[in-house]
Backbone bond lengths (Angstrom), bond angles and torsions (degrees), N, CA, C in turn:
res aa  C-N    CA-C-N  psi(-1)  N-CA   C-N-CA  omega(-1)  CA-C   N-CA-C  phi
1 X - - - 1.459 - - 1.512 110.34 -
2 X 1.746 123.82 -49.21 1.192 101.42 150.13 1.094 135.90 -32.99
3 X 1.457 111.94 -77.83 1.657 95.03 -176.59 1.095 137.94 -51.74
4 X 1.428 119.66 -17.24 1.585 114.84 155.71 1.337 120.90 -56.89
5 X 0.823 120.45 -26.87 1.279 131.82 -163.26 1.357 99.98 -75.31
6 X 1.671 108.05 -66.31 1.500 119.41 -179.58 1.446 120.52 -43.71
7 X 1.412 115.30 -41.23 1.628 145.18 -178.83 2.025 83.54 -51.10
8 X 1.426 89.78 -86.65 1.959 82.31 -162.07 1.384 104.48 -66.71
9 X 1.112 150.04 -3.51 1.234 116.54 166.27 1.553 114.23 -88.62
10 X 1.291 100.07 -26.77 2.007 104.37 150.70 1.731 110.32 -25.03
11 X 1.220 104.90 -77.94 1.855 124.53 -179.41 1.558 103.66 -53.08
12 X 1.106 106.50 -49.51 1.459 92.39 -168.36 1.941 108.74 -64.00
13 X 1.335 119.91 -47.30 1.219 144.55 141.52 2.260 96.14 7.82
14 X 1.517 83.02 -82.91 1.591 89.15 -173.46 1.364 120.16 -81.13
15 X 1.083 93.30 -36.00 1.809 89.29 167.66 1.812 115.88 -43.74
16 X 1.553 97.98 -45.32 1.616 88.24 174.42 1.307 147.70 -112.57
17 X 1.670 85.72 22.85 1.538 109.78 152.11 1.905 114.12 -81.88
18 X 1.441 109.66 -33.79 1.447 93.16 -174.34 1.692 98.55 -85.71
19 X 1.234 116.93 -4.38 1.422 97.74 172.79 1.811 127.74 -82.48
20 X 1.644 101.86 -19.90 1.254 129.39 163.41 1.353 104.02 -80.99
21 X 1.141 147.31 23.86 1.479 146.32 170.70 1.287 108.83 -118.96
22 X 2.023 116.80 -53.34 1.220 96.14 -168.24 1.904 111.08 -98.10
23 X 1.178 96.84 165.11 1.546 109.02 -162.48 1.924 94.33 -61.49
24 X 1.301 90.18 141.75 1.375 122.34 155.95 1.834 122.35 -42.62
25 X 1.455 98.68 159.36 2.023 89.23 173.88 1.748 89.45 -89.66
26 X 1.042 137.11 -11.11 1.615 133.58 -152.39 0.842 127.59 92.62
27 X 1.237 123.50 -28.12 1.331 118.32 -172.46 1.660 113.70 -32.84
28 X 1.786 115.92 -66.46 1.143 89.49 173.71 1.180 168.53 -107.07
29 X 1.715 94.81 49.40 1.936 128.25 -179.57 1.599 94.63 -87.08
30 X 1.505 119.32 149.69 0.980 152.49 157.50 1.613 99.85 -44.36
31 X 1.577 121.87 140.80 1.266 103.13 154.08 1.381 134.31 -65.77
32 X 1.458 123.60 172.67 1.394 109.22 155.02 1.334 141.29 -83.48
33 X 1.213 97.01 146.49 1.760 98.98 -169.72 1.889 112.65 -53.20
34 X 1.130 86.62 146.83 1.947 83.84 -170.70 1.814 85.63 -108.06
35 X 1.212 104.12 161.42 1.769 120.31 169.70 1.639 101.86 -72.62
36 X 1.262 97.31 126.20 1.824 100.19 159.37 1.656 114.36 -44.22
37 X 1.056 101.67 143.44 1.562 116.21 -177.89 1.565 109.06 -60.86
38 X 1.277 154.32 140.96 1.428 154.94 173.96 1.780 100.42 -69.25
39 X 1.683 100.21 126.85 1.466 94.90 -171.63 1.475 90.16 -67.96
40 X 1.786 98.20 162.43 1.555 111.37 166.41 1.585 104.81 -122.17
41 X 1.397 141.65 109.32 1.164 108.74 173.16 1.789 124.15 -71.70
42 X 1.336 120.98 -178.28 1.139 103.41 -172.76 1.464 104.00 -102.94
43 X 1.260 105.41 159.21 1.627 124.70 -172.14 1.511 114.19 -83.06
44 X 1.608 119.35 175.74 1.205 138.87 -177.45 1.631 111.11 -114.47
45 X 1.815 126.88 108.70 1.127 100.13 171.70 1.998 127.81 -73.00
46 X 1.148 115.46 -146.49 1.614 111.38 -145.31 1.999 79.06 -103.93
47 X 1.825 114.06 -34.95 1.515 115.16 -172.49 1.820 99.46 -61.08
48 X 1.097 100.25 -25.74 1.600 101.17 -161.31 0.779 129.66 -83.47
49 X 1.699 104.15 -16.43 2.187 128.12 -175.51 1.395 94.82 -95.16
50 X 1.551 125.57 -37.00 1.435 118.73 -176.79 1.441 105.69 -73.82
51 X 1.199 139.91 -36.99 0.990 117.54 -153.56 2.092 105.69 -89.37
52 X 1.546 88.99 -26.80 1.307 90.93 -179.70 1.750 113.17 -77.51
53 X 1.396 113.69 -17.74 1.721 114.60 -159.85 2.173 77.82 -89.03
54 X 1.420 129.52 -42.54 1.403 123.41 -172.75 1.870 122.19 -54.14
55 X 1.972 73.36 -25.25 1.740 81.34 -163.77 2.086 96.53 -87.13
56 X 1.387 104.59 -19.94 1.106 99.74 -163.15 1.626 111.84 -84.95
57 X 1.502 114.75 -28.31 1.490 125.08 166.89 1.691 125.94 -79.28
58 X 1.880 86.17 -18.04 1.725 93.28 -155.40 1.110 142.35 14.90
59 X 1.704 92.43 78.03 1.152 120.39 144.33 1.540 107.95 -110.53
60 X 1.187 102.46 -178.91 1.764 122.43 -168.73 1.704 116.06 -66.85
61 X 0.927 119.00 155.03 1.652 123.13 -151.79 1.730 102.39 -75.14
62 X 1.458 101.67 -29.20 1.746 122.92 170.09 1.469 114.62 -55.75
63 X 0.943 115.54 -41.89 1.449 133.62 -155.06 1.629 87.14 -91.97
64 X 1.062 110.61 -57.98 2.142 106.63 -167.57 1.370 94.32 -82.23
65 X 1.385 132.84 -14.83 1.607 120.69 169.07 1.645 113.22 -79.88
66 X 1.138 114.21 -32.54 1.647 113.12 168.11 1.454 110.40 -57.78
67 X 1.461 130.59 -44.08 1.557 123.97 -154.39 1.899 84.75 -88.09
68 X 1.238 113.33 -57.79 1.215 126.27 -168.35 1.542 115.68 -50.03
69 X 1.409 118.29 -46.53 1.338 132.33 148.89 1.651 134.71 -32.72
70 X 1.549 110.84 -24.99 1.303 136.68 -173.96 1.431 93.59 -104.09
71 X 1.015 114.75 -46.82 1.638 105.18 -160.69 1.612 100.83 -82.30
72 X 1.665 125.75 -35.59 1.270 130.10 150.34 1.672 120.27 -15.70
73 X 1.420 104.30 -71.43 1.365 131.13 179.02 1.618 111.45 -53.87
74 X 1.195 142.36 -39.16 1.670 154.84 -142.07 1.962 75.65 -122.19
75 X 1.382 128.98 -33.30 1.771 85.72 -165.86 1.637 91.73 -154.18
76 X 1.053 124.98 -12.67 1.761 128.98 151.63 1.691 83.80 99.06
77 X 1.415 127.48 -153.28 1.274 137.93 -148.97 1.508 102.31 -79.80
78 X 1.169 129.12 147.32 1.618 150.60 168.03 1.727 102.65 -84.22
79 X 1.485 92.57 143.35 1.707 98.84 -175.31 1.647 85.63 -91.26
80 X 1.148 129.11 -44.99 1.769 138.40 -168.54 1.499 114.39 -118.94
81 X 1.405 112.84 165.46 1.242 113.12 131.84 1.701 130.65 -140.29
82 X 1.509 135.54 -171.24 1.269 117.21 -159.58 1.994 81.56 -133.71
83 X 1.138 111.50 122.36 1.767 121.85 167.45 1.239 103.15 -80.97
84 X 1.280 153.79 118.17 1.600 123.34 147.44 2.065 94.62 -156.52
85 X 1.336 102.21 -152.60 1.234 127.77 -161.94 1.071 109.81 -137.81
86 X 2.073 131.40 123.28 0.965 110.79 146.47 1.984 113.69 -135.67
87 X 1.378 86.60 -158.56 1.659 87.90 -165.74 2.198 99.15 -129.45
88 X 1.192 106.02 142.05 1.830 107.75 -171.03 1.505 88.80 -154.53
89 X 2.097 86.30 146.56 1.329 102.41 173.07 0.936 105.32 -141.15
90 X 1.266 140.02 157.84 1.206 161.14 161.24 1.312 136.31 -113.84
91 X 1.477 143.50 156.62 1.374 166.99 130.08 1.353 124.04 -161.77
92 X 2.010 86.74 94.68 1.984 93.84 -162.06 1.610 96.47 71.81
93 X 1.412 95.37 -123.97 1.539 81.66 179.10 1.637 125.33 -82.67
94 X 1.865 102.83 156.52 1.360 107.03 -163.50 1.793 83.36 -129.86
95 X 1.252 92.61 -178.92 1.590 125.70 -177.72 1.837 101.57 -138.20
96 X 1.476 102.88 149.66 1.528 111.33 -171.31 1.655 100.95 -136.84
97 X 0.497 124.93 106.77 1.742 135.29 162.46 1.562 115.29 -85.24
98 X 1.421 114.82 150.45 1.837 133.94 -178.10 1.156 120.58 169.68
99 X 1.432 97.93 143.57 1.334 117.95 -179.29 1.726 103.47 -126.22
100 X 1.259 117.86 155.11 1.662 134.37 159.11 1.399 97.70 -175.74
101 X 1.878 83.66 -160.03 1.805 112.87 -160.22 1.373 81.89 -127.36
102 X 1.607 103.79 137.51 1.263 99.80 144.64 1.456 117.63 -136.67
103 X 1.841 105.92 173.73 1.311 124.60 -128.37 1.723 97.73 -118.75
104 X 0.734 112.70 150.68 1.469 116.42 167.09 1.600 103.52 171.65
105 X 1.600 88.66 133.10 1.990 110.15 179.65 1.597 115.38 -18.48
106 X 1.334 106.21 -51.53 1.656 87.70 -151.66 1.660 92.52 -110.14
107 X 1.015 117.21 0.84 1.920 117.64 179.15 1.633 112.97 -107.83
108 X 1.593 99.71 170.97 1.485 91.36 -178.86 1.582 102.65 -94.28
109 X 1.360 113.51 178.57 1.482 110.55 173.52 1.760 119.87 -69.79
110 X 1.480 94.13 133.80 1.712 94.14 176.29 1.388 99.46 -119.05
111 X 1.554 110.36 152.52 1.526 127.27 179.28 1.369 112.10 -59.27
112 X 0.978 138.02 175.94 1.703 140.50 174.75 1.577 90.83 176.48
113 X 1.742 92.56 126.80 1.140 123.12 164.95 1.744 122.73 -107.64
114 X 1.373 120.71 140.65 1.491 92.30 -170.71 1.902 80.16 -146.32
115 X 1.698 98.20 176.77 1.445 102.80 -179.85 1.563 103.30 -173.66
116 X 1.222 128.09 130.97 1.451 118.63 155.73 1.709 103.96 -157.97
117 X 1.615 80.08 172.68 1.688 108.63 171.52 1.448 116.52 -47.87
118 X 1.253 117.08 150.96 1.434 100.74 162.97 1.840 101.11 -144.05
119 X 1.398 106.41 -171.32 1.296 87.28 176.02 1.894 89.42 -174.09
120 X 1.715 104.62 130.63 1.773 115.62 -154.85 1.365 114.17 -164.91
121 X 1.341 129.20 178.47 1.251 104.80 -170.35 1.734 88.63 -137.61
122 X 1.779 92.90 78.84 1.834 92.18 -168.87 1.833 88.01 -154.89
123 X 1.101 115.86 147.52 1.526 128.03 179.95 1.575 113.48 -108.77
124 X 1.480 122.08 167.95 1.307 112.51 -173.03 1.240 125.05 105.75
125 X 1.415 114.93 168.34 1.147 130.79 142.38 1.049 150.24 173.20
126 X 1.260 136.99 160.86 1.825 153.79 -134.07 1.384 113.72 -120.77
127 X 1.448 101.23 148.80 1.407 105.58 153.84 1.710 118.44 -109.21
128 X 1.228 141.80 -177.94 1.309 121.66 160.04 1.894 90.68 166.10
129 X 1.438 96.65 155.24 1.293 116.35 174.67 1.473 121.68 -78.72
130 X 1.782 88.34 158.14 1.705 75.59 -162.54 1.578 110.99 -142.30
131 X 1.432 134.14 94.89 1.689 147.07 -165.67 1.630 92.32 -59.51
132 X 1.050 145.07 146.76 1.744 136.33 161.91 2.038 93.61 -127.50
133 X 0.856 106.27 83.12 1.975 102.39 156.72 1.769 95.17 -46.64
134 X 1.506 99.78 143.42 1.618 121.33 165.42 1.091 119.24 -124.07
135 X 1.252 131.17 117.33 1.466 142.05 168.89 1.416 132.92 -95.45
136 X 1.254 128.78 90.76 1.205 134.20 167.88 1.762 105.57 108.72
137 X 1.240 113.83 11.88 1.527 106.26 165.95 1.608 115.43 -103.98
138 X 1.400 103.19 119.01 1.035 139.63 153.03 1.590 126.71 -18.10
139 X 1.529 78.17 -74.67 2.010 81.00 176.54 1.686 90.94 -148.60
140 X 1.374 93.59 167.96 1.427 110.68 -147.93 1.507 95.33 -70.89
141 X 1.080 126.89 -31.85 1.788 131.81 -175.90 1.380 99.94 -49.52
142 X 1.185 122.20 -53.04 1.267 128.67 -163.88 1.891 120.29 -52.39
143 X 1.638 107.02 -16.25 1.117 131.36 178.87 1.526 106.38 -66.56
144 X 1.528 120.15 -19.67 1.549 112.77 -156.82 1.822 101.35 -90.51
145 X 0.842 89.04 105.18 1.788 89.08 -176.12 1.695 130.34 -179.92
146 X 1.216 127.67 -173.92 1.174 84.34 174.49 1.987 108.35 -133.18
147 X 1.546 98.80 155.23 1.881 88.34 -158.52 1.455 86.70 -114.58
148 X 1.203 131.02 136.64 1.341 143.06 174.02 1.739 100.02 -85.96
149 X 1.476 102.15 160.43 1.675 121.57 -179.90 1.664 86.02 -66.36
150 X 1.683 108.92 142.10 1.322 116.07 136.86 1.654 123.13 -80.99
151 X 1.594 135.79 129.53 0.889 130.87 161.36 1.668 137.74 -33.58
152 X 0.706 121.12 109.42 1.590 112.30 -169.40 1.071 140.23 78.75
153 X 1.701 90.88 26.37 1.624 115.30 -167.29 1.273 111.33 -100.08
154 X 1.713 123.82 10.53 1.595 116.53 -166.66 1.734 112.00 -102.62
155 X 1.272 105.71 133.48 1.633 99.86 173.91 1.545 95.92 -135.18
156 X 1.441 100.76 162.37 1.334 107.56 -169.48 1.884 96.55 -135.00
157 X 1.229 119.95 108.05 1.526 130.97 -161.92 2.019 101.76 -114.25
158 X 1.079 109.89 133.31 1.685 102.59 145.92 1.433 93.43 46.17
159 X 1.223 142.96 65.57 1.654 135.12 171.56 1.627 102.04 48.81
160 X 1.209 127.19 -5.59 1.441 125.59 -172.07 1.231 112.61 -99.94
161 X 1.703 124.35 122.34 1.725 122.22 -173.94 1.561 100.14 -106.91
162 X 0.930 125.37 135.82 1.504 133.39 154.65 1.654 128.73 -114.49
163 X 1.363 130.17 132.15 0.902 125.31 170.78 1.708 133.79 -131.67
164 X 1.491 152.11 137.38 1.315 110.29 -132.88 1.325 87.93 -131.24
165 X 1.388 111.86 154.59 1.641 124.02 -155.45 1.884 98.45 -122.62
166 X 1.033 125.89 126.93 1.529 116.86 165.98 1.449 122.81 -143.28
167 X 1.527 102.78 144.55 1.256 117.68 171.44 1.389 135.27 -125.81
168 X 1.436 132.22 117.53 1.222 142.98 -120.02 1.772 102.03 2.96
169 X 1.482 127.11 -93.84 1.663 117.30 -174.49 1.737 106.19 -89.82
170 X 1.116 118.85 -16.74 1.245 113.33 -167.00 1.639 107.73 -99.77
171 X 1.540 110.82 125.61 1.316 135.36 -176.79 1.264 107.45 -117.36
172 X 1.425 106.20 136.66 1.714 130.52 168.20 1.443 113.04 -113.02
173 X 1.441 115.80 133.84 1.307 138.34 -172.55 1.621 118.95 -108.59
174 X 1.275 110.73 58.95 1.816 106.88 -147.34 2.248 86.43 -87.95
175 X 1.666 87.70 129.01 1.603 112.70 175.78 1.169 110.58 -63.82
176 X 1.058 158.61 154.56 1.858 140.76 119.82 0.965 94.77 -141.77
177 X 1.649 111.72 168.55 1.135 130.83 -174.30 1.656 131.23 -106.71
178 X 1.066 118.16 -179.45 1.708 123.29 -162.78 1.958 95.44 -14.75
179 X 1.562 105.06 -110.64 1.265 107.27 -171.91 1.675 122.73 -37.02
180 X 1.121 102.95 -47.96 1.562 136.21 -168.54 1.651 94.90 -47.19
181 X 1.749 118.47 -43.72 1.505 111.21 175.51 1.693 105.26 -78.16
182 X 1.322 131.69 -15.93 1.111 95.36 168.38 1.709 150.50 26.13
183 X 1.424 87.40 -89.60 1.663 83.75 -167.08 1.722 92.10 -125.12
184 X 1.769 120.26 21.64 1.373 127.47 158.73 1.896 110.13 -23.88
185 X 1.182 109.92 -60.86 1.318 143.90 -152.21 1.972 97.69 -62.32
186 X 1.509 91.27 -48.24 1.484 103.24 -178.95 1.778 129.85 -87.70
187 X 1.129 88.66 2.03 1.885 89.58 -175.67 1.207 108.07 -61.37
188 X 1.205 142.19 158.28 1.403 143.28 -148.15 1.556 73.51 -124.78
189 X 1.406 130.77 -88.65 1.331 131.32 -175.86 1.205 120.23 -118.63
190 X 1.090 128.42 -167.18 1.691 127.69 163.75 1.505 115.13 -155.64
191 X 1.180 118.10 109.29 1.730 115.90 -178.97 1.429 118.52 -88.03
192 X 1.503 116.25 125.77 1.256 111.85 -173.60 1.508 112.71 -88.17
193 X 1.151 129.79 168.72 1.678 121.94 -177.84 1.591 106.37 -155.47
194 X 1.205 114.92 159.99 1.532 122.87 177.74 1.956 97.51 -74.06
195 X 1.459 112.32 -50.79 1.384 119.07 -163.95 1.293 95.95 -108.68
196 X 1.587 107.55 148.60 1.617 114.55 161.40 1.542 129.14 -77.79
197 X 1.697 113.06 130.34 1.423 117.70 -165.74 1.475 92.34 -138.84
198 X 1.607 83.40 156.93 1.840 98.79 -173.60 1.767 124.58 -84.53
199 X 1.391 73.14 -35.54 1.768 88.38 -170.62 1.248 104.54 -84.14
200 X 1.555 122.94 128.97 1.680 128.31 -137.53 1.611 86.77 -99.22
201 X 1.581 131.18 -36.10 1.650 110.89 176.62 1.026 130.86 -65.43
């Protein structure tokens, strides 16, 4: 009777070692952790840039749907945009100064200061307003930096000039108008900043 005894508790013995050996269905592990999703901020449609870039230059809703329409087309919806004012001078080389707010869906407005070198073969100088479309920034910090001119990036629409500035994915589309684009075409770069500074490098 012992040894019967000894016999199955022998078996039972291994039986629940190989059941403690081989793997489980999962059920009862935790899942695995997944990666947070990549924020997206949300975008601006094309009704919403015209009506605000017409109201903001005032001019006619035609006129900011032609420039706005182009710039639509070359890079599809803007995560932001930047309202403000600046002032540029020139001989050969010029300097560009600005200030605004910028805008984006789910934040409040933050200041942005910006400034750079330029370099053209135009004298003078202007003041004039200035719409900036934003492409691919996220959050507004990401604005502080500095985006050089793309080559062959200038169009001149409806009294409306645009020219487009980029840094590694994120592109700026800054508007101005008749005089005000001037020397748009020629800025070498433009550095954006939280605070306003004089010295344009």
């Amino acid at each position: 009777m012992d040894r019967r005894l000894l016999i199955a508790s022998g078996l039972a013995f291994l039986g629940a070692g190989r059941a403690l050996a081989e793997p489980g269905d999962g059920n009862d592990m935790p899942p695995p952790t997944q990666p947070a999703p990549t924020y997206r901020a949300p975008t601006y449609s094309e009704d919403e840039l015209v009506n605000r870039v017409s109201d903001f230059f005032g001019v006619t809703a035609e006129a900011a749907g032609s420039i706005v329409e182009k710039i639509f087309h070359d890079n599809g919806r803007p995560t932001g945009y930047i309202a403000g004012e600046e002032a540029s001078g020139a001989f050969i080389a010029g300097l560009r100064y600005g200030k605004g707010l910028l805008y984006m869906k789910d934040r409040k407005p933050q200041q942005v200061y910006w400034r750079g070198p330029s370099v053209g073969f135009d004298a003078g100088g202007n003041g004039s307003r200035v719409f900036t479309l934003c492409y691919n920034l996220q959050y507004p910090d990401m604005i502080y930096r500095r985006f050089p001119g793309v080559d062959g990036s200038a169009y001149f629409i409806g009294g409306l000039g645009v020219n487009y500035q980029r840094a590694e994915d994120i592109i700026l589309a800054p508007i101005r108008t008749g005089i005000g684009f001037r020397l748009g075409a020629n800025v070498g770069y433009l550095a954006y900043s939280r605070d306003s500074h004089w010295i344009p490098f």
